[in-house]
C-alpha positions, 0 to 999 in steps of 0.5 A, a space after each residue: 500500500 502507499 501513502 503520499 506524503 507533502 513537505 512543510 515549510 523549510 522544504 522552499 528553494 529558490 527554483 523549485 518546480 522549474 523544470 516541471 514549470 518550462 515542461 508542462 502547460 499545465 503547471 504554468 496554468 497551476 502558477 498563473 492561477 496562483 499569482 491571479 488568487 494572491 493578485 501578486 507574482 508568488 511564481 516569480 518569487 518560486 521561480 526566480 527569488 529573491 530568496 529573502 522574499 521566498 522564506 516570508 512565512 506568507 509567500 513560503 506557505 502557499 509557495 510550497 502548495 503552489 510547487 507540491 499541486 503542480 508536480 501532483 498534477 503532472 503525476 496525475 494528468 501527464 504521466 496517469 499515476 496510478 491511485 488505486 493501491 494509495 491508502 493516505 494523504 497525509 502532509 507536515 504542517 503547512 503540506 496538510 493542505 496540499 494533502 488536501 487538495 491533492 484529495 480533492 477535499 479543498 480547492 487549489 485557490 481557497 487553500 492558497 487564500 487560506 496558507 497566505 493568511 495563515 502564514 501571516 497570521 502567524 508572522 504577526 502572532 509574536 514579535 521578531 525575537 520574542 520567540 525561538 525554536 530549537 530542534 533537539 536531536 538523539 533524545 526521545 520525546 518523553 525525556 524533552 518533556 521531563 526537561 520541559 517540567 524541570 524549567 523554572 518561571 517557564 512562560 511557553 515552552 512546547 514541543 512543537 513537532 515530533 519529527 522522527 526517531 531522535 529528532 523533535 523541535 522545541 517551540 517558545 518564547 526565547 527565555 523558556 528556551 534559553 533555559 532549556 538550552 542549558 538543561 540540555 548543555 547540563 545533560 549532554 543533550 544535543 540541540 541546534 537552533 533554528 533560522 525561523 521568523 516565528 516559534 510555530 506550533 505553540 501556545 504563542 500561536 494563540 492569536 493566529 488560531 483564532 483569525 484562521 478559524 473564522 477563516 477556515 469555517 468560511 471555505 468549503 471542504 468536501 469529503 476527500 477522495 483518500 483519508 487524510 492522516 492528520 498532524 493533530 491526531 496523527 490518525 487518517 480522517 475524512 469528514 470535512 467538519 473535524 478536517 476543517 477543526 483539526 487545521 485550526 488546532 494544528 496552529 497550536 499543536 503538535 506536529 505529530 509526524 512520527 506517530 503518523 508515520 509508524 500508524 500508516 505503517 502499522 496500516 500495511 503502508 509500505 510506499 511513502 512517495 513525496 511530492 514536493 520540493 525538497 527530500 526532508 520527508 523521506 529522511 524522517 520516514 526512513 528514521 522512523 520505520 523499517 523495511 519500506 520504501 520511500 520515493 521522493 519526486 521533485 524532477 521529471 527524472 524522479 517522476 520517470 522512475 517513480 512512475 516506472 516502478 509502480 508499473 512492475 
């Protein structure tokens, strides 16, 4: 069985799905379609930068959707993948809504209207510098929250995705996290900080969840072709009410990728095929479960090969 996998924010690359974009009319129609929706030139900016322009929060996230639909859509239209073996759709973070509408649950435009306020929303949520996010590596989760609770005058201080096997970051404001740092030193617990404009996936992200919840509510989702395994509950869904409850909770919430991986596995999914810019979906899979296989397309040649195994 398969399940095909969409990336989230730090997947963006200046460039990504040229190649597919110079190839096929019908992603340049994906990105004219974008650019009329957010009434400026999002495919400029993926196509040619600037980069500082691209890892803006509200042109990285419908950037990312804009890329992953359009190589989709070639998979789909141009090289007449074949679904039937699918099971899920499932997407880190942002990548949930290109599950989405890949699953045919939500328009391509109302999702690129929606991940452009969202990554707003977010953006405004907290000042620059007042929060941080760090990703701790080779330490279990139970044992980052044991850490958690040892902080003194914590404010917000969050596990903000449980990526893989030995790989979860830590969400909050920058004094809760300094703290940690050093428990973390203490404990020879290795740790890096990450470049982000904002500590996503946390309780700081309070304001943003209650502007895109009405937000949300507004759009029409249908039921989707493939459960969708959602990063809330890592478990799959399909009805359109509790899809559209669990993106306004991911704001806040934990990315629960690990767990969402080894329960589509534990479903006898053995093919994790993603699509999308960038390969860090497949690395975590790879940590995180054993005797799979794992397809990344984000060229024409990796779609020829992907395409070609499948028909074996």
């Amino acid at each position: 069985m398969n399940a095909i996998l969409f990336p989230g924010q730090g997947s963006q690359i200046v460039g990504m799905g040229s190649e597919f974009y110079k190839n096929f009319e019908l992603v340049k129609k994906i990105f004219s379609e974008a650019d009329e929706k957010l009434n400026y030139k999002i495919s400029k900016i993926i196509l040619e930068g600037p980069e500082d322009q691209l890892k803006l929060t509200q042109n990285t996230q419908p950037a990312i959707l804009t890329v992953s639909y359009a190589i989709f859509s070639v998979l789909k239209n141009e090289f007449n993948f074949n679904f039937k073996s699918t099971k899920f759709f499932a997407g880190h973070s942002l990548g949930e809504y290109s599950a989405l509408v890949c699953a045919e649950s939500l328009k391509f435009i109302d999702a690129l209207y929606l991940l452009f306020e969202r990554g707003k929303s977010m953006q405004e949520a907290v000042p620059l510098g007042k929060g941080k996010m760090i990703a701790i590596l080779g330490s279990k989760t139970e044992e980052i929250n044991n850490f958690i609770t040892e902080l003194k005058n914590k404010k917000i201080c969050e596990i903000a995705n449980d990526n893989a096997e030995g790989q979860t970051i830590v969400s909050g404001d920058v004094e809760s996290i300094n703290s940690l740092e050093k428990i973390l030193k203490d404990n020879k617990k290795k740790f890096i900080p990450l470049n982000v404009s904002a500590p996503f996936h946390c309780s700081l992200m309070k304001s943003a969840e209650i502007k895109m919840k009405e937000k949300i509510n507004s759009v029409n989702f249908s039921k989707p072709a493939f459960n969708i395994v959602c990063n809330v509950t890592s478990k799959p869904e399909n009805n359109p009410e509790n899809l559209k409850r669990l993106l306004v909770e991911q704001i806040c919430s934990t990315v629960r990728w690990r767990e969402s991986v080894i329960n589509m596995s534990n479903q006898k999914v053995n093919n994790f095929i993603e699509i999308g810019p960038g390969k860090v979906l497949s690395g975590m899979v790879k940590r995180t479960v054993k005797n799979i296989n794992c397809f990344s397309i984000n060229t024409i040649d990796d779609m020829k090969k992907t395409t070609d195994e499948f028909k074996k």
